[in-house]
PDB file of N, CA, C and O in Angstrom:
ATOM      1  N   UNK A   1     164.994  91.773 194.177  1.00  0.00           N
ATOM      2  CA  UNK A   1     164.727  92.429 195.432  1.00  0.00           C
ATOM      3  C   UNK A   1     163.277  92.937 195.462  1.00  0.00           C
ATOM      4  O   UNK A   1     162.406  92.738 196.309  1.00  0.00           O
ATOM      5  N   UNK A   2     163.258  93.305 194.869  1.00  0.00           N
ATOM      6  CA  UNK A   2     161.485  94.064 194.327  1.00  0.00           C
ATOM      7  C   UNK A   2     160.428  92.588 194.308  1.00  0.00           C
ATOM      8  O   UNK A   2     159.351  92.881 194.828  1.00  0.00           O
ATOM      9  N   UNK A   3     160.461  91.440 193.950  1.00  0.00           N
ATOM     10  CA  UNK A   3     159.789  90.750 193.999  1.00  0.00           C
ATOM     11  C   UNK A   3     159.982  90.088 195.561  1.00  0.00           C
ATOM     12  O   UNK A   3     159.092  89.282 195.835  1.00  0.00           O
ATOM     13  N   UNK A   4     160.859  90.269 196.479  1.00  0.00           N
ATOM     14  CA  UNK A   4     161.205  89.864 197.681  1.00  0.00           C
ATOM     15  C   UNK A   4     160.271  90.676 198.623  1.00  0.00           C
ATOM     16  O   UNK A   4     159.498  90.216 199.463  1.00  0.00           O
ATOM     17  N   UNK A   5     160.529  92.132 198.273  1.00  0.00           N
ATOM     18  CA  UNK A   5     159.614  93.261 199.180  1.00  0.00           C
ATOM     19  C   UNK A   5     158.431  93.133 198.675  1.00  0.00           C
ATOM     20  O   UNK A   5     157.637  93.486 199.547  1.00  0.00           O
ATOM     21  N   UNK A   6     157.701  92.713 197.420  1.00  0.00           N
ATOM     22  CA  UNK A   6     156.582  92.685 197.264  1.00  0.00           C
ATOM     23  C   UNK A   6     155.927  91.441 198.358  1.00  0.00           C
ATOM     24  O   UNK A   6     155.135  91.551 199.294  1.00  0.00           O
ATOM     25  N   UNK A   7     156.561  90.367 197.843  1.00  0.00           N
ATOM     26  CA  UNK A   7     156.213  89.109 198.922  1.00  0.00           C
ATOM     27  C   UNK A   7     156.347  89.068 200.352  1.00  0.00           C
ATOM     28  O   UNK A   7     156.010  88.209 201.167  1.00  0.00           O
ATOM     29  N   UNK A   8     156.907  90.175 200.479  1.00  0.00           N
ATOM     30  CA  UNK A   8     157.237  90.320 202.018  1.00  0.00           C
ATOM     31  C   UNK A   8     155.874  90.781 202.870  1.00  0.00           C
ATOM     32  O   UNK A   8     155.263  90.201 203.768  1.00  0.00           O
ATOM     33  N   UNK A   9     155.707  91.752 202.374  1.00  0.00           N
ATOM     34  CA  UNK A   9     154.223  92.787 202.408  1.00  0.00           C
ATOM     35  C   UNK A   9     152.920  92.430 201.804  1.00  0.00           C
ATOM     36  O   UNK A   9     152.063  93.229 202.182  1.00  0.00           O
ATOM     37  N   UNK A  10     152.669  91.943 201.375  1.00  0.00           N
ATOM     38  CA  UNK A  10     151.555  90.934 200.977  1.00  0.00           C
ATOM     39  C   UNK A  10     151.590  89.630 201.820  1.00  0.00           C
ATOM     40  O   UNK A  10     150.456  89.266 202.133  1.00  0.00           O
ATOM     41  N   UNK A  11     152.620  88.805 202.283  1.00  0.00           N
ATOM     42  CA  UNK A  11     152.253  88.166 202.916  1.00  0.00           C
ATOM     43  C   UNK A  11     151.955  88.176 204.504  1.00  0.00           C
ATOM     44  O   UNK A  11     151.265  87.474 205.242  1.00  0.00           O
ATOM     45  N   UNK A  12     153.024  89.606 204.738  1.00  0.00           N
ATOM     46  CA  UNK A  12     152.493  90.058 206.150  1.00  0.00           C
ATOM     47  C   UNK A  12     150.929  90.887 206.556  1.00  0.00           C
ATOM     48  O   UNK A  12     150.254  90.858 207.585  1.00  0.00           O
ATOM     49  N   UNK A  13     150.717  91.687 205.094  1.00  0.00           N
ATOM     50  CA  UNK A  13     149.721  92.558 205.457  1.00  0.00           C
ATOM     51  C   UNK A  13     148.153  91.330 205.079  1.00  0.00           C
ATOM     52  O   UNK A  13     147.071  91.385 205.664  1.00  0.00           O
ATOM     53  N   UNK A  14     148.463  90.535 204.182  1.00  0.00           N
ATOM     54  CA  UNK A  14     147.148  89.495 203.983  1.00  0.00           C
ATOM     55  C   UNK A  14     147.011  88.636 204.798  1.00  0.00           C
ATOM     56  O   UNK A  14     145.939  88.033 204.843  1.00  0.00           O
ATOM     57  N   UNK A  15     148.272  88.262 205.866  1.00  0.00           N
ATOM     58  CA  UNK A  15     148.331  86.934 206.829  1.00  0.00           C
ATOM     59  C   UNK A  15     147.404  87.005 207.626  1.00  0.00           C
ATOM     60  O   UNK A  15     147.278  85.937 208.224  1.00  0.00           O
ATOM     61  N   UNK A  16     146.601  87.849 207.961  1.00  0.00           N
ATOM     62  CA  UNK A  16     145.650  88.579 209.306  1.00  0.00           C
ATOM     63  C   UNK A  16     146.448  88.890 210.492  1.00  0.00           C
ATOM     64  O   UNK A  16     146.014  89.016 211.637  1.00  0.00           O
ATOM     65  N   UNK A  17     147.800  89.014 210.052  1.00  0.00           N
ATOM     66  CA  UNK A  17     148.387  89.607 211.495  1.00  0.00           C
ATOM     67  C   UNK A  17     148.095  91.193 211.664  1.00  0.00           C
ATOM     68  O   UNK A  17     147.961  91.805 210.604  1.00  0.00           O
ATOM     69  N   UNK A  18     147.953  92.111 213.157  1.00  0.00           N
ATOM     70  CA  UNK A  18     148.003  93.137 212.967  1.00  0.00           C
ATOM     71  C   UNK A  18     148.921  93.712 213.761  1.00  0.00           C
ATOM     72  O   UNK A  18     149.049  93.673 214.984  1.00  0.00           O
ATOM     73  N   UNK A  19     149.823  94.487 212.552  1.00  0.00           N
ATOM     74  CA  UNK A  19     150.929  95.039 213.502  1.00  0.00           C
ATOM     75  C   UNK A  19     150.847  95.912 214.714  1.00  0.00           C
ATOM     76  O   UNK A  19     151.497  95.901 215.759  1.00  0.00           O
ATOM     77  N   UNK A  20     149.649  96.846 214.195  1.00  0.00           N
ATOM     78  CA  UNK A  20     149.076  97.768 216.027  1.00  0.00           C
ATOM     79  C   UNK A  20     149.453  96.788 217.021  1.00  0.00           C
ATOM     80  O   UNK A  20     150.508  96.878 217.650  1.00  0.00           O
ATOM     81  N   UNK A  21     148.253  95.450 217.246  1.00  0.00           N
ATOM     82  CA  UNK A  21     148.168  94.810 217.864  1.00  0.00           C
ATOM     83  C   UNK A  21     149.554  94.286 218.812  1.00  0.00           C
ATOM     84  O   UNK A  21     149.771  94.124 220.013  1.00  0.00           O
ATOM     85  N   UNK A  22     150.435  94.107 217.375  1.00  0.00           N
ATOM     86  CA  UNK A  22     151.474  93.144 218.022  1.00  0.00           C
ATOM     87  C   UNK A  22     152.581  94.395 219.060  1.00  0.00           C
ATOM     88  O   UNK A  22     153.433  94.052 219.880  1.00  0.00           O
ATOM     89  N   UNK A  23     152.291  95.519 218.765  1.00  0.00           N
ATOM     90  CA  UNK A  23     153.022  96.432 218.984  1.00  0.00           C
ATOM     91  C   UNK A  23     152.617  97.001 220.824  1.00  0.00           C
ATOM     92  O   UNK A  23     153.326  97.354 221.766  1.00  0.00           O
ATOM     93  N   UNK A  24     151.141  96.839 220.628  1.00  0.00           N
ATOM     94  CA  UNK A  24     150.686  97.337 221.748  1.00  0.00           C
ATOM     95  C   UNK A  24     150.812  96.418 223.102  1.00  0.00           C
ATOM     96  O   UNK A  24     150.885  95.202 222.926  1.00  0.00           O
ATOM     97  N   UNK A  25     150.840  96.894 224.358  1.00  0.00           N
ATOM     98  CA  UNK A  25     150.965  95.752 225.094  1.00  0.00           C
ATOM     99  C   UNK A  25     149.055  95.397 225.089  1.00  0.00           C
ATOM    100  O   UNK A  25     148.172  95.837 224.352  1.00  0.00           O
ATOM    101  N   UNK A  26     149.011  94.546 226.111  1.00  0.00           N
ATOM    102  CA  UNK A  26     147.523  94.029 225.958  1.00  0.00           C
ATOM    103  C   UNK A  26     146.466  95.148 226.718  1.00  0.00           C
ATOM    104  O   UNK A  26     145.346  95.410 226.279  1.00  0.00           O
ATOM    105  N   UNK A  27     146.935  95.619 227.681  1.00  0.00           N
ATOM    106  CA  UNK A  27     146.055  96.970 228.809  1.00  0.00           C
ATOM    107  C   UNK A  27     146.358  97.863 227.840  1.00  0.00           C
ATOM    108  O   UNK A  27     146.592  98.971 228.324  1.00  0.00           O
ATOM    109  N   UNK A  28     146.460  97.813 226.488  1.00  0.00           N
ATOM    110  CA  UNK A  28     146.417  99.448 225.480  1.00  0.00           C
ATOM    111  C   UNK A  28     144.625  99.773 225.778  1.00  0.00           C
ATOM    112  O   UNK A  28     143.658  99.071 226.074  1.00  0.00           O
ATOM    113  N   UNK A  29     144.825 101.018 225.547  1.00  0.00           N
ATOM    114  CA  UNK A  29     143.641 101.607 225.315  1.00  0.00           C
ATOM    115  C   UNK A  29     143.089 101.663 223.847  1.00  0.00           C
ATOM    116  O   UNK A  29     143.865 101.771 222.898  1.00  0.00           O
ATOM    117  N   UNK A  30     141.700 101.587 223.681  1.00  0.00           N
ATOM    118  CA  UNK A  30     141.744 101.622 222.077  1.00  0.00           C
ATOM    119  C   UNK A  30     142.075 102.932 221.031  1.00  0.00           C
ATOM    120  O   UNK A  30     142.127 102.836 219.805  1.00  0.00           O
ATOM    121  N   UNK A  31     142.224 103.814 221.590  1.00  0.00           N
ATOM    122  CA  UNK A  31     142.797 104.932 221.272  1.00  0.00           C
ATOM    123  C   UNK A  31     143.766 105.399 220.915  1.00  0.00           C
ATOM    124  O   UNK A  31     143.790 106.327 220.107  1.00  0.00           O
ATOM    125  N   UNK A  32     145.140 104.693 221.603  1.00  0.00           N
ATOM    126  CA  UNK A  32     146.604 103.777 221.116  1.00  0.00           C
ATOM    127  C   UNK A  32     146.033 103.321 220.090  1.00  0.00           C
ATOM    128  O   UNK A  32     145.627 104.194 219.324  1.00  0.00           O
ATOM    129  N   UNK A  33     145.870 102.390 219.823  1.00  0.00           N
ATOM    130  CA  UNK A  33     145.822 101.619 218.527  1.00  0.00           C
ATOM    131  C   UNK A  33     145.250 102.566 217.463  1.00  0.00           C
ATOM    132  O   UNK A  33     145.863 102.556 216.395  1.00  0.00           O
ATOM    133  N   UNK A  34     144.277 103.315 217.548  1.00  0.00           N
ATOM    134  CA  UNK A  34     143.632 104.081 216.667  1.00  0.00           C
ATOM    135  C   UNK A  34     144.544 105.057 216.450  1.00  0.00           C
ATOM    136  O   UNK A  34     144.552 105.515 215.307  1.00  0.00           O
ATOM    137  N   UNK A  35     145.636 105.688 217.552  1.00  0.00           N
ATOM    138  CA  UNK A  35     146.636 106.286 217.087  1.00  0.00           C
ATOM    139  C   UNK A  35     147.387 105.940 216.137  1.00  0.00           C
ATOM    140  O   UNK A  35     147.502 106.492 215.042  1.00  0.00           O
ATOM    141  N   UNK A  36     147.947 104.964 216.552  1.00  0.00           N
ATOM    142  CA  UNK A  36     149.318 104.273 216.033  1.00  0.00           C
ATOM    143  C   UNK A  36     148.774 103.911 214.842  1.00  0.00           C
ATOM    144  O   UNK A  36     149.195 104.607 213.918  1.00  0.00           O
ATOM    145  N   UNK A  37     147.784 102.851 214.442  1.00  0.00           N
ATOM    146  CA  UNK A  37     147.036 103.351 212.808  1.00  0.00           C
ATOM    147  C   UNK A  37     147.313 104.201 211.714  1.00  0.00           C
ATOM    148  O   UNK A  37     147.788 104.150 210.580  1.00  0.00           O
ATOM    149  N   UNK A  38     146.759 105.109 212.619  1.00  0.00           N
ATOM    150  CA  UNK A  38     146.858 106.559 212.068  1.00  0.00           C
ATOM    151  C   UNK A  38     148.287 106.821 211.316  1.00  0.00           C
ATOM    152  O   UNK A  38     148.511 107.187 210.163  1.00  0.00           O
ATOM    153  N   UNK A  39     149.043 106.545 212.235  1.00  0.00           N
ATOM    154  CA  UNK A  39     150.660 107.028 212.360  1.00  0.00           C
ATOM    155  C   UNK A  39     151.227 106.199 211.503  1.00  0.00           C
ATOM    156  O   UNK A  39     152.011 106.835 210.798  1.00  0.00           O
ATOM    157  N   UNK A  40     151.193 104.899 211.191  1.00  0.00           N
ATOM    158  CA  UNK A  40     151.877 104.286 210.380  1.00  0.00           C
ATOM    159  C   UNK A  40     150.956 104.439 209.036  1.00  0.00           C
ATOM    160  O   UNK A  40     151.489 104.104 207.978  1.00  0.00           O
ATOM    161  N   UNK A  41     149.838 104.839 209.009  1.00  0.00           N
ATOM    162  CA  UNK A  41     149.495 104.691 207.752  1.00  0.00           C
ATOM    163  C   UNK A  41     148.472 103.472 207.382  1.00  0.00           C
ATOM    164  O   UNK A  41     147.820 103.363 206.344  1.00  0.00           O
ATOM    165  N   UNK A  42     148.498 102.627 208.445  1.00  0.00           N
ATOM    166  CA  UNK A  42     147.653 101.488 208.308  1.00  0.00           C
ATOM    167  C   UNK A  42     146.085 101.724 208.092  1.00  0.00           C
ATOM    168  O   UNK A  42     145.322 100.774 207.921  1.00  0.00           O
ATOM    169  N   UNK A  43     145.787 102.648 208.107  1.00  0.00           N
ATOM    170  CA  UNK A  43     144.323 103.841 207.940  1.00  0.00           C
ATOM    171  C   UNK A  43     144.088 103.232 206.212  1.00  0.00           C
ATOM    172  O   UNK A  43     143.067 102.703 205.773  1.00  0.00           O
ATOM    173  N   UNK A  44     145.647 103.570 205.306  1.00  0.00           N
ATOM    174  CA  UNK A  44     144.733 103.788 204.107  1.00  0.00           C
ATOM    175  C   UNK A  44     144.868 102.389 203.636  1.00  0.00           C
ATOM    176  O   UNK A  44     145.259 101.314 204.091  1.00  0.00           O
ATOM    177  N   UNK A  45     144.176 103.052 202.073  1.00  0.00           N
ATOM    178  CA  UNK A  45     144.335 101.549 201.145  1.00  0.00           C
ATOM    179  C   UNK A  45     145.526 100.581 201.128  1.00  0.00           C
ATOM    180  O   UNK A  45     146.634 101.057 201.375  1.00  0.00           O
ATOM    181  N   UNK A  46     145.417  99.334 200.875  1.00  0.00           N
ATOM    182  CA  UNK A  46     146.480  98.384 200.978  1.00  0.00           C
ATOM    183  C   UNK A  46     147.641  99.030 199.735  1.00  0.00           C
ATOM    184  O   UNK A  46     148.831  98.745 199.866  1.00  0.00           O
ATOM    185  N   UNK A  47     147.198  99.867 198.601  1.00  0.00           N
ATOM    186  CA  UNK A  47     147.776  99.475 197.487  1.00  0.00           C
ATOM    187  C   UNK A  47     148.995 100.904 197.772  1.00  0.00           C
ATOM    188  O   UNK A  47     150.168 100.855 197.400  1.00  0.00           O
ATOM    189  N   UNK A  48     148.400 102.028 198.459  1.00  0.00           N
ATOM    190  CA  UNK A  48     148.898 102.871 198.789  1.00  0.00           C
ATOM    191  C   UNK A  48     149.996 102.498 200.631  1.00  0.00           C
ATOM    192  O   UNK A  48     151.111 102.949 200.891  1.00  0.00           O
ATOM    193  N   UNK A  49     149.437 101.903 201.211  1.00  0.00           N
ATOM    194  CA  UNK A  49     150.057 101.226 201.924  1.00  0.00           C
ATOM    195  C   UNK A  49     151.651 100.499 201.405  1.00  0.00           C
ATOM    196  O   UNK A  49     152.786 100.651 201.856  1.00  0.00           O
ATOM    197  N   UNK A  50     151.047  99.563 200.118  1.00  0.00           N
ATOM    198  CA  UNK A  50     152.106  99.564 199.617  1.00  0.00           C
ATOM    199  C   UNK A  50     153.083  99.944 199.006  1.00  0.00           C
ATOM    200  O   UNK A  50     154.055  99.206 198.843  1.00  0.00           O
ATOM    201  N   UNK A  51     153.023 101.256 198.512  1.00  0.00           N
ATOM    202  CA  UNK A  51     153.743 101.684 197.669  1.00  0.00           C
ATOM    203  C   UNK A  51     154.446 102.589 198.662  1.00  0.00           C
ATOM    204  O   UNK A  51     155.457 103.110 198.191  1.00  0.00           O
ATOM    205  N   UNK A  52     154.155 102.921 199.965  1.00  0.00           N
ATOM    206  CA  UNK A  52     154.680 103.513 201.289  1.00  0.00           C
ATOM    207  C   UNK A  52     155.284 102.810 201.707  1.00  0.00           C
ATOM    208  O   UNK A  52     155.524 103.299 202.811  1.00  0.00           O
ATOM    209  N   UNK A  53     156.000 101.504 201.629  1.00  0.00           N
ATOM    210  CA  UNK A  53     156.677 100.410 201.754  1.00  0.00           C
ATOM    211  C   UNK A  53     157.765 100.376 201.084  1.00  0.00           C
ATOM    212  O   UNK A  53     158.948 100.426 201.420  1.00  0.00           O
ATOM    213  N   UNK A  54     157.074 100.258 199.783  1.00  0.00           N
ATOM    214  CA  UNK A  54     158.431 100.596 198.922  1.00  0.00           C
ATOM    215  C   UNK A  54     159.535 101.663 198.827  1.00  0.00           C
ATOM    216  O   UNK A  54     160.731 101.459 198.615  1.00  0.00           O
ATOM    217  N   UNK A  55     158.930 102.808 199.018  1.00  0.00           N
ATOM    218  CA  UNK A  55     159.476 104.075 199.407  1.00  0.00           C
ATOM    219  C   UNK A  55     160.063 104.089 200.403  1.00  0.00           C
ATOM    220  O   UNK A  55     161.154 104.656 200.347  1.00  0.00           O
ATOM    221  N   UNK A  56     159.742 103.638 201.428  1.00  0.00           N
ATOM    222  CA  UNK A  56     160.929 102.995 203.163  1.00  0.00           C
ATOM    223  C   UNK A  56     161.785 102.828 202.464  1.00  0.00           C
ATOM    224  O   UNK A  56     162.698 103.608 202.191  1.00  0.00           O
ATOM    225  N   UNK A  57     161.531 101.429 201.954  1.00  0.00           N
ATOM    226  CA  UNK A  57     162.612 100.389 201.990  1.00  0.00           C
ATOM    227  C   UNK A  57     163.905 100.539 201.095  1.00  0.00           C
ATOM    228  O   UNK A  57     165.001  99.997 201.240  1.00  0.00           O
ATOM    229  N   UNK A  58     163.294 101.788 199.737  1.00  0.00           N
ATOM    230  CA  UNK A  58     164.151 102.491 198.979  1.00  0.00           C
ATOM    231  C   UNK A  58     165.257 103.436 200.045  1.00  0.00           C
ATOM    232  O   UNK A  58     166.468 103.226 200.119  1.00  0.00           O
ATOM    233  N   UNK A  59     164.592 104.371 200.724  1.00  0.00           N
ATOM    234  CA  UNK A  59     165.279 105.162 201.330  1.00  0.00           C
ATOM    235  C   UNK A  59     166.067 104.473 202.456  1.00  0.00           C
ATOM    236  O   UNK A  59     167.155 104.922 202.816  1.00  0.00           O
ATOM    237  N   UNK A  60     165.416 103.185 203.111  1.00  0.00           N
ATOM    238  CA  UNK A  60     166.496 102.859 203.880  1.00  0.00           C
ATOM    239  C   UNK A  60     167.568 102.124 203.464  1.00  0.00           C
ATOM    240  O   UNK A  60     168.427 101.683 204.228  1.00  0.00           O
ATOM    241  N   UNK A  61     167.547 101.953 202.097  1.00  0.00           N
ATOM    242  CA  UNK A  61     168.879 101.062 200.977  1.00  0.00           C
ATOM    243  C   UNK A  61     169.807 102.401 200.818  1.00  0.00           C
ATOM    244  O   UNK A  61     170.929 102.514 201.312  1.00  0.00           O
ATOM    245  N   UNK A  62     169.367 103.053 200.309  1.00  0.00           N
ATOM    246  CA  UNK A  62     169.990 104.432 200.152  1.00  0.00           C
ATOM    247  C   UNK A  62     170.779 105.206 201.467  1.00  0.00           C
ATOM    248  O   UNK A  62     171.842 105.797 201.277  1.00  0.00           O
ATOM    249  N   UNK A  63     170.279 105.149 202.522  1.00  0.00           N
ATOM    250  CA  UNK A  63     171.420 105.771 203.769  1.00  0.00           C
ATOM    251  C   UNK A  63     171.721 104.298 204.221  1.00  0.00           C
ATOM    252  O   UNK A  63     172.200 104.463 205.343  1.00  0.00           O
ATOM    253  N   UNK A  64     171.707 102.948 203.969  1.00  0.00           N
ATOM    254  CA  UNK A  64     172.517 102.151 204.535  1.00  0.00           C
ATOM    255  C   UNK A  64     173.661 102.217 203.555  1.00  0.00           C
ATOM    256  O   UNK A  64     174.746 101.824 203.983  1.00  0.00           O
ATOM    257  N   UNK A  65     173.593 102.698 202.163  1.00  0.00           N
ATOM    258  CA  UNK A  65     175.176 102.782 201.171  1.00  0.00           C
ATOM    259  C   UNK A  65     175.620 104.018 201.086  1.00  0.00           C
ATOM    260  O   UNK A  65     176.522 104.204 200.269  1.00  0.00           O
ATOM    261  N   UNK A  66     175.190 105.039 201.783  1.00  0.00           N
ATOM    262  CA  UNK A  66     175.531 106.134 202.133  1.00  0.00           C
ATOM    263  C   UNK A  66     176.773 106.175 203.666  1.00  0.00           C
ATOM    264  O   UNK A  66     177.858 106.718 203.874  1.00  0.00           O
ATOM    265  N   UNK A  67     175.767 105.199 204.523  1.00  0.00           N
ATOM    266  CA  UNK A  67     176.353 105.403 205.871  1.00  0.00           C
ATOM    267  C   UNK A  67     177.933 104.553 205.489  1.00  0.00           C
ATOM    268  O   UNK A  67     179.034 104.839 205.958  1.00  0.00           O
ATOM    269  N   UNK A  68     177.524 103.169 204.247  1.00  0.00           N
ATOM    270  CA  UNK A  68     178.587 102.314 204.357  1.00  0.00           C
ATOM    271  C   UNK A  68     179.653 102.763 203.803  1.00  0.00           C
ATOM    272  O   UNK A  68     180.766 102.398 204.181  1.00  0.00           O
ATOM    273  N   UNK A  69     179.426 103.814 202.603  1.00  0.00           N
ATOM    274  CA  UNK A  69     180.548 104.718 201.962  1.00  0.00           C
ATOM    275  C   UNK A  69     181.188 105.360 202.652  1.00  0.00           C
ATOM    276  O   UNK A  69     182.393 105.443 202.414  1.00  0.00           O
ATOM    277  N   UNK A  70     180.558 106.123 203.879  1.00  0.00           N
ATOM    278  CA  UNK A  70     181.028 107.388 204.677  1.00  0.00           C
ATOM    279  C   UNK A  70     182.096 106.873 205.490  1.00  0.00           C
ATOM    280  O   UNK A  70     183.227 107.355 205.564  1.00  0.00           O
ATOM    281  N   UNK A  71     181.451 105.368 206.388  1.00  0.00           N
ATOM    282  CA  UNK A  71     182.172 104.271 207.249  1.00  0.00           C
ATOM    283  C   UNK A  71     183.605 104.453 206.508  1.00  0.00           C
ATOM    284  O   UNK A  71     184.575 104.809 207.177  1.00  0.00           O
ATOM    285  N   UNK A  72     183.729 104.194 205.056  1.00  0.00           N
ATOM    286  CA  UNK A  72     185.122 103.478 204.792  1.00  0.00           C
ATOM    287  C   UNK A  72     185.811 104.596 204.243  1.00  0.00           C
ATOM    288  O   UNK A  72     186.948 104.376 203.826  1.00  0.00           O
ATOM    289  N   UNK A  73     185.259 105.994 204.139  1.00  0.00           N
ATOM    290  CA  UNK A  73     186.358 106.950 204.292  1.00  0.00           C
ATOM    291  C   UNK A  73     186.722 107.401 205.787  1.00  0.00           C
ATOM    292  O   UNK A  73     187.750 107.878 206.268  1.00  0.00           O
ATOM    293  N   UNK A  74     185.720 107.128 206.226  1.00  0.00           N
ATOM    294  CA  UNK A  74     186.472 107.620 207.595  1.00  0.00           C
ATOM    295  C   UNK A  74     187.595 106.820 207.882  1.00  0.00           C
ATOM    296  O   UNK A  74     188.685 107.280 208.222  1.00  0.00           O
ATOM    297  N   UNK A  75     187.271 105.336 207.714  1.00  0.00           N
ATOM    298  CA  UNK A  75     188.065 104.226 208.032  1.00  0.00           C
ATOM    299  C   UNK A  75     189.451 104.404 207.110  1.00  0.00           C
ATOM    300  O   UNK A  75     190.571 104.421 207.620  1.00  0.00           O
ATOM    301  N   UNK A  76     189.259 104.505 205.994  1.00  0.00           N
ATOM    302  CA  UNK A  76     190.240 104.815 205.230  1.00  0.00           C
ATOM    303  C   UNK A  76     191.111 106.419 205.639  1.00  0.00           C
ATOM    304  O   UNK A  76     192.049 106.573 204.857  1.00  0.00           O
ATOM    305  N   UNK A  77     191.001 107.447 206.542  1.00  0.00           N
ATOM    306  CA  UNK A  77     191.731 108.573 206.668  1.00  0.00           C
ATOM    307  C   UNK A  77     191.468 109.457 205.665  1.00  0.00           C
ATOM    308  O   UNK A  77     192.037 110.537 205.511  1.00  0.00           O
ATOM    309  N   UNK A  78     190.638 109.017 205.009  1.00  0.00           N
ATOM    310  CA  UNK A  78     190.100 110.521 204.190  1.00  0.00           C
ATOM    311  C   UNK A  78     188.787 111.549 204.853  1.00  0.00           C
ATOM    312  O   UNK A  78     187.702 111.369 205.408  1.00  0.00           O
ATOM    313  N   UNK A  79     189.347 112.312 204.563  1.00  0.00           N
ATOM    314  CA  UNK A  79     187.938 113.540 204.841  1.00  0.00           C
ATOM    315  C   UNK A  79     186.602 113.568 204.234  1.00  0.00           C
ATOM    316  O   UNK A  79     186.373 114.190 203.197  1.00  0.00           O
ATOM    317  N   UNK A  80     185.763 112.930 204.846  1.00  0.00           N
ATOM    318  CA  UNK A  80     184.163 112.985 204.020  1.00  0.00           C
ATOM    319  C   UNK A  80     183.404 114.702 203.856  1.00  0.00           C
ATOM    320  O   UNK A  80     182.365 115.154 204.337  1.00  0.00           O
ATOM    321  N   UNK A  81     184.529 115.377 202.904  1.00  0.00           N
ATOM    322  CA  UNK A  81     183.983 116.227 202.384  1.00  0.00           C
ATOM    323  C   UNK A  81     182.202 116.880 202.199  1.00  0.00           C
ATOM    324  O   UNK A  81     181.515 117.824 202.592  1.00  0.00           O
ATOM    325  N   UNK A  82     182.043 115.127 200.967  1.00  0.00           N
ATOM    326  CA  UNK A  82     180.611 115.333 200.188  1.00  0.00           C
ATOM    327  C   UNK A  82     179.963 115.541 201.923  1.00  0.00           C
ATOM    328  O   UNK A  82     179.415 116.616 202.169  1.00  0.00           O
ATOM    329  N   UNK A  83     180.028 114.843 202.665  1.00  0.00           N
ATOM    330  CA  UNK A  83     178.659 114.628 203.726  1.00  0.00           C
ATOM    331  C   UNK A  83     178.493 115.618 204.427  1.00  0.00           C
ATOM    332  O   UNK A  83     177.371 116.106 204.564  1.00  0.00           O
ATOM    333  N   UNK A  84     179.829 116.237 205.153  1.00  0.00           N
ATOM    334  CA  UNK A  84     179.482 117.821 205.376  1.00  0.00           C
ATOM    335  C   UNK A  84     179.040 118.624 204.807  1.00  0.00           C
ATOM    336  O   UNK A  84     178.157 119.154 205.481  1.00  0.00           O
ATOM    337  N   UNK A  85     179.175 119.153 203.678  1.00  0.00           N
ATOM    338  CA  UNK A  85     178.511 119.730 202.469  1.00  0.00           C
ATOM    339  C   UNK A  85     177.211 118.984 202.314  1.00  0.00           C
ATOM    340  O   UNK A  85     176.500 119.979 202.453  1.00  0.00           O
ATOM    341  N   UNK A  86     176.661 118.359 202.199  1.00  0.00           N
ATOM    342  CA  UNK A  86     175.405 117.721 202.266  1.00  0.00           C
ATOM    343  C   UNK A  86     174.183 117.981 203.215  1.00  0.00           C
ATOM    344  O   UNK A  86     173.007 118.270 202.994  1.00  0.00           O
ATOM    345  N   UNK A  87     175.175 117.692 204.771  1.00  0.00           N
ATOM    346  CA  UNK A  87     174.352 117.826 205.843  1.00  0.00           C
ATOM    347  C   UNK A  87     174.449 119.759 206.121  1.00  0.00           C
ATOM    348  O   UNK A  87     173.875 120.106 207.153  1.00  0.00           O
ATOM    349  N   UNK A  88     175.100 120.912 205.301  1.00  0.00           N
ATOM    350  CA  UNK A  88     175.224 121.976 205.875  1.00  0.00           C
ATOM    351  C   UNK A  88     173.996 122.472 204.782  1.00  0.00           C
ATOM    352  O   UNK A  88     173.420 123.498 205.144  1.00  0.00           O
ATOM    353  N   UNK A  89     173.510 121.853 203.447  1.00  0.00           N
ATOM    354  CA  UNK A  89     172.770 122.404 202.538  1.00  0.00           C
ATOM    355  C   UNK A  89     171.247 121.829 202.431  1.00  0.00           C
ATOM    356  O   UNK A  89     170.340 122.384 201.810  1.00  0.00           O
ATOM    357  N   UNK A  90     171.136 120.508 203.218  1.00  0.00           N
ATOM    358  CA  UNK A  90     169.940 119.774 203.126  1.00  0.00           C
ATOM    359  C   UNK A  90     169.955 119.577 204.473  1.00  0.00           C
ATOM    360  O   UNK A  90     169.056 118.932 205.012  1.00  0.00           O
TER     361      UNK A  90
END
């Protein structure tokens, strides 16, 4: 998986595509874009860029087996205890 997300992001961020770009409609102002930059992070270094990637993609693995655990107690008629307790302390 790690060699998948590496290749993923290297080949999107070296392809010369730019995501601002693709994001913005075409009448953006350049100021949008210099925002949105900003906002995703596309400002810094590639290497730090990347490692802000990795960290997503960790955390969004992590609440997709969170959400999928929670799914099958609910589904199953049990009480999701842990997640209330979770969401009342964090």
């Amino acid at each position: 998986m790690f060699l998948v997300l590496t290749v993923v992001f290297f080949v999107f961020r070296l392809g010369g595509a730019d995501p601002v770009s693709i994001m913005l409609p075409p009448d953006a102002m350049p100021q949008d874009a210099e925002k949105l930059t900003k906002k995703f992070g596309l400002d810094k270094p590639l290497m730090v860029q990347y490692v802000n990637f990795l960290k997503n993609a960790v955390l969004a693995l992590k609440l997709e087996v969170l959400e999928s655990f929670y799914l099958k107690l609910v589904l199953l008629g049990q009480e999701p205890f842990f997640f209330v307790a979770f969401e009342l302390f964090f």
